[in-house]
C-alpha positions in Angstrom: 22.4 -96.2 14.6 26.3 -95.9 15.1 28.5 -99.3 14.8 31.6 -100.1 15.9 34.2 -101.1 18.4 37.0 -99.5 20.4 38.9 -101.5 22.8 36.4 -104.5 22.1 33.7 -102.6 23.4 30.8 -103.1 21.0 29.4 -99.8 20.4 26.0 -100.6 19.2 23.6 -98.1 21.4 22.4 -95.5 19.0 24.7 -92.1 19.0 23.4 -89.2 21.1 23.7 -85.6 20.8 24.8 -84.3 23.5 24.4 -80.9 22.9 21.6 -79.5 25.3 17.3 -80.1 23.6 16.0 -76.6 22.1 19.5 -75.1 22.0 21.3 -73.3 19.2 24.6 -72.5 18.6 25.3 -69.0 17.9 26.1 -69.0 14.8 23.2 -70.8 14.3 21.1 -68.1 16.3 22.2 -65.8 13.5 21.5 -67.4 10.7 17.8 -68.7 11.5 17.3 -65.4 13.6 14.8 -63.0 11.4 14.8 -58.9 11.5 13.1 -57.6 14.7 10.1 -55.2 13.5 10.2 -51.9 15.1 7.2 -49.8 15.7 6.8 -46.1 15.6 5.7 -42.8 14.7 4.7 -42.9 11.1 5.9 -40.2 8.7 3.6 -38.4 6.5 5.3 -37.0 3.3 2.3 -35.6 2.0 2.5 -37.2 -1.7 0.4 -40.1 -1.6 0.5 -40.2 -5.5 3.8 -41.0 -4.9 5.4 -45.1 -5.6 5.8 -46.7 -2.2 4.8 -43.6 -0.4 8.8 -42.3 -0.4 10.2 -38.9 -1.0 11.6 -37.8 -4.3 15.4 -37.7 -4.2 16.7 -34.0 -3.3 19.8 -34.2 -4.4 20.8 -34.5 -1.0 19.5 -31.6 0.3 16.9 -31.4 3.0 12.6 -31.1 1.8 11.8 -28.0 1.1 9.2 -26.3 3.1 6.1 -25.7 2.1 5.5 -21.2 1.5 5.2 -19.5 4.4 5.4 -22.2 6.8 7.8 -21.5 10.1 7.8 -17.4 9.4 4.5 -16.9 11.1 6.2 -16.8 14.3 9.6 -15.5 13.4 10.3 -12.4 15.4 12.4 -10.4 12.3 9.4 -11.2 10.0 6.9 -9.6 12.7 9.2 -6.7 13.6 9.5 -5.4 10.0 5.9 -6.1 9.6 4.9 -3.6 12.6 7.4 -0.9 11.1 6.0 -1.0 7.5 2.5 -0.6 9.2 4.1 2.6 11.7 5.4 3.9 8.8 2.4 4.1 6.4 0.3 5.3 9.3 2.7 7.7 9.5 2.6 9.3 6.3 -1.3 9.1 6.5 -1.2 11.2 9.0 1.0 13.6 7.6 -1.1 13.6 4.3 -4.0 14.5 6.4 -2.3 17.3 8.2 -1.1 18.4 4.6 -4.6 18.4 3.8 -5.9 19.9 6.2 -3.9 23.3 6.0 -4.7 23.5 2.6 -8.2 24.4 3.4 -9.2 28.1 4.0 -9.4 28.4 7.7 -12.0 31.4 7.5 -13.8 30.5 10.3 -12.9 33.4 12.5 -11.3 36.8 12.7 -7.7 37.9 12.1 -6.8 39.6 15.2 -3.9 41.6 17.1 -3.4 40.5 20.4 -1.2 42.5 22.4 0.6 41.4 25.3 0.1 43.5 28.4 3.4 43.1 29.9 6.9 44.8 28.8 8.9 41.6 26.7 10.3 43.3 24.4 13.7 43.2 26.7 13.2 39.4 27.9 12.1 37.4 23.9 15.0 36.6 22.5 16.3 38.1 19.1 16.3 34.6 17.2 12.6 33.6 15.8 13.3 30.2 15.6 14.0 30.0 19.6 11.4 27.8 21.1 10.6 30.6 23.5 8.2 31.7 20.6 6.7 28.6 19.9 5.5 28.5 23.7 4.8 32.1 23.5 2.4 31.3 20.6 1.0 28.5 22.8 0.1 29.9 25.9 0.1 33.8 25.5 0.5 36.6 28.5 -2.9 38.1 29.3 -3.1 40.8 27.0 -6.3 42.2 25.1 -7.0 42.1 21.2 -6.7 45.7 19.7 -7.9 45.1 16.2 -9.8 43.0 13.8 -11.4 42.7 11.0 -13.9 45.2 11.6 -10.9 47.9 12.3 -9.2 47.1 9.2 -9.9 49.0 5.7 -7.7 47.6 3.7 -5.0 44.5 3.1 -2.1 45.7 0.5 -0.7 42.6 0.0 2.2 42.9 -1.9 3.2 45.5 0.5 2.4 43.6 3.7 0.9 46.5 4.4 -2.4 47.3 6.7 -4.7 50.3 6.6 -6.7 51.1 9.3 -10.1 52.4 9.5 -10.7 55.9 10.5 -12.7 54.8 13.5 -9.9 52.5 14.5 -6.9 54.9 13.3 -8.6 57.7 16.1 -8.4 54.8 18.9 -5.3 53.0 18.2 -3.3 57.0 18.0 -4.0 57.2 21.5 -2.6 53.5 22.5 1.2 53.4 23.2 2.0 50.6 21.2 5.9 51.0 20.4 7.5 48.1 22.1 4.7 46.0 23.3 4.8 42.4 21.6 2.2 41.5 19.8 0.4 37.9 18.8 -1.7 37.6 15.1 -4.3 35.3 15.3 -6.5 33.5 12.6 -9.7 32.8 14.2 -8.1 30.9 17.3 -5.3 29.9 15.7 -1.8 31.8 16.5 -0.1 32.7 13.6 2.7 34.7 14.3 4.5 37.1 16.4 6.4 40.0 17.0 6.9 43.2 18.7 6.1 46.9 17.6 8.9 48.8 16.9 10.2 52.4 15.5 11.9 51.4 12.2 15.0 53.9 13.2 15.1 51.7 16.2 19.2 49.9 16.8 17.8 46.5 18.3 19.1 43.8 16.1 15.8 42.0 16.2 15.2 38.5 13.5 11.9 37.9 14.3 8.3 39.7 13.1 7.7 43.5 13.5 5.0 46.0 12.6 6.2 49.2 12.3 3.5 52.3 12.9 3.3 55.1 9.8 1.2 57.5 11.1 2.2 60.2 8.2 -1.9 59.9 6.5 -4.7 60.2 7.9 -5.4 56.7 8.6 -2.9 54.7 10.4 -1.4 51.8 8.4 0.6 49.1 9.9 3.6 47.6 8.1 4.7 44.4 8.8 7.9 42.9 8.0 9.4 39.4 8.7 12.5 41.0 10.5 13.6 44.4 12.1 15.4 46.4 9.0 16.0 49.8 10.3 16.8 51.1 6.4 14.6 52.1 3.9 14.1 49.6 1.4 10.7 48.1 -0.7 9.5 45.5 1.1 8.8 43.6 -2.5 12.6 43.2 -2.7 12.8 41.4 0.4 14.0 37.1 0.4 11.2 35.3 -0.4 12.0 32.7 2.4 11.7 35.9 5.1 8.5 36.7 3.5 6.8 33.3 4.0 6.9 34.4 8.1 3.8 36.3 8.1 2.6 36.2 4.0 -0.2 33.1 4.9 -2.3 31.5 2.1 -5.0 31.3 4.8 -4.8 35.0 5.5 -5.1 36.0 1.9 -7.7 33.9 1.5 -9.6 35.2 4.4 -8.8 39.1 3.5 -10.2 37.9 -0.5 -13.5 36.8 1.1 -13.6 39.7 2.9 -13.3 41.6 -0.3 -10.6 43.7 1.4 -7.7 42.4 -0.1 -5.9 44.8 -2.7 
């Protein structure tokens, strides 16, 4: 209750708030108003052994992720991996081929095959011109003149072959001189070349077999290049020689028991 007078009014009705029922000021609002709870996605840290489920401090850095996880699908990571796997494919493939020449190919014949048609004018000087390489590939018709049934004799140090006198009395009536030639290993091409005179003036840098009919039996030199003076083959370069002096063909010639 509320007494009092103003003006002789007696003021003895009871005071009354006027401000309006369930209202609050807003200062008010604030201080009785309580944190609104907000729901979402929860976040999984993956330590549950953890106090309070909460991340250790990093120092301000951002968690580390776990190995490996987000380079499955990077495209560097899968790049390098498919090179690393070209590349040792590769050089299994190279081993194998290494391997493979290693073994004595003695599977077949060594054989002349000469090349019907006149090319002599047309092959180029140069042996390491990839005409030869498609000559060895796909050969002219021509017909094989000797193998290992015409052949006596392999000097090897002297590159040098020696006929048989059955082949020497057919092959004196061929006209070899300047008809090219193809060696063959069973049915693999080896080499090849041309016949020449060894006075001959062609500069020619690619296999010949020159023709010494001075003996009885015919013997066929053959030489790496075209070297019209007279000097021992055995003092040739080494690097020349490796042209036409072929592990697989001295192995062959050794089983034959016709290497010397």
């Amino acid at each position: 209750m509320c007494q009092g007078t103003f003006n002789g009014v007696d003021w003895g009705h009871e005071k009354e708030d006027l401000r309006p029922e369930n209202t609050f000021y807003k200062d008010e609002a604030l201080l009785h108003r309580r944190p609104r709870t907000v729901q979402g996605p929860q976040i999984q840290w993956g330590n549950r052994d953890m106090p309070n489920n909460r991340p250790q401090s990093t120092g301000g850095k951002p968690p580390r992720l776990s190995r490996g996880l987000g380079r499955q699908n990077d495209p560097y990571h899968v790049r390098a991996g498919v090179i690393i796997i070209c590349f040792v494919t590769f050089l299994c493939i190279v081993e194998q081929g290494r391997n493979s020449m290693a073994e004595p190919q003695t599977n077949g014949q060594f054989e002349i095959y000469v090349i019907a048609d006149r090319l002599i004018d047309v092959l180029p000087y140069s042996y390491e011109d990839p005409a030869w390489r498609k000559l060895l590939e796909t050969p002219p018709c021509g017909t094989v003149i000797l193998a290992d049934k015409d052949i006596e004799t392999y000097n090897w140090e002297d590159q040098e072959i020696i006929l048989s006198s059955s082949a020497s009395e057919r092959l004196s009536r061929l006209k070899l001189i300047e008809k090219s030639f193809v060696t063959y290993l069973g049915k693999r091409p080896l080499f090849g070349g041309s016949f020449i005179e060894q006075g001959s003036a062609r500069a020619i840098n690619y296999p010949v077999i020159y023709i010494d009919k001075s003996q009885s039996q015919i013997v066929f030199q053959l030489r790496p290049i075209h070297w019209m003076f007279d000097e021992s083959y055995r003092q040739w370069d080494a690097k020349l020689k490796r042209r036409i002096e072929l592990a697989d063909v001295r192995r062959h010639f050794r089983a034959l028991g016709k290497l010397r």
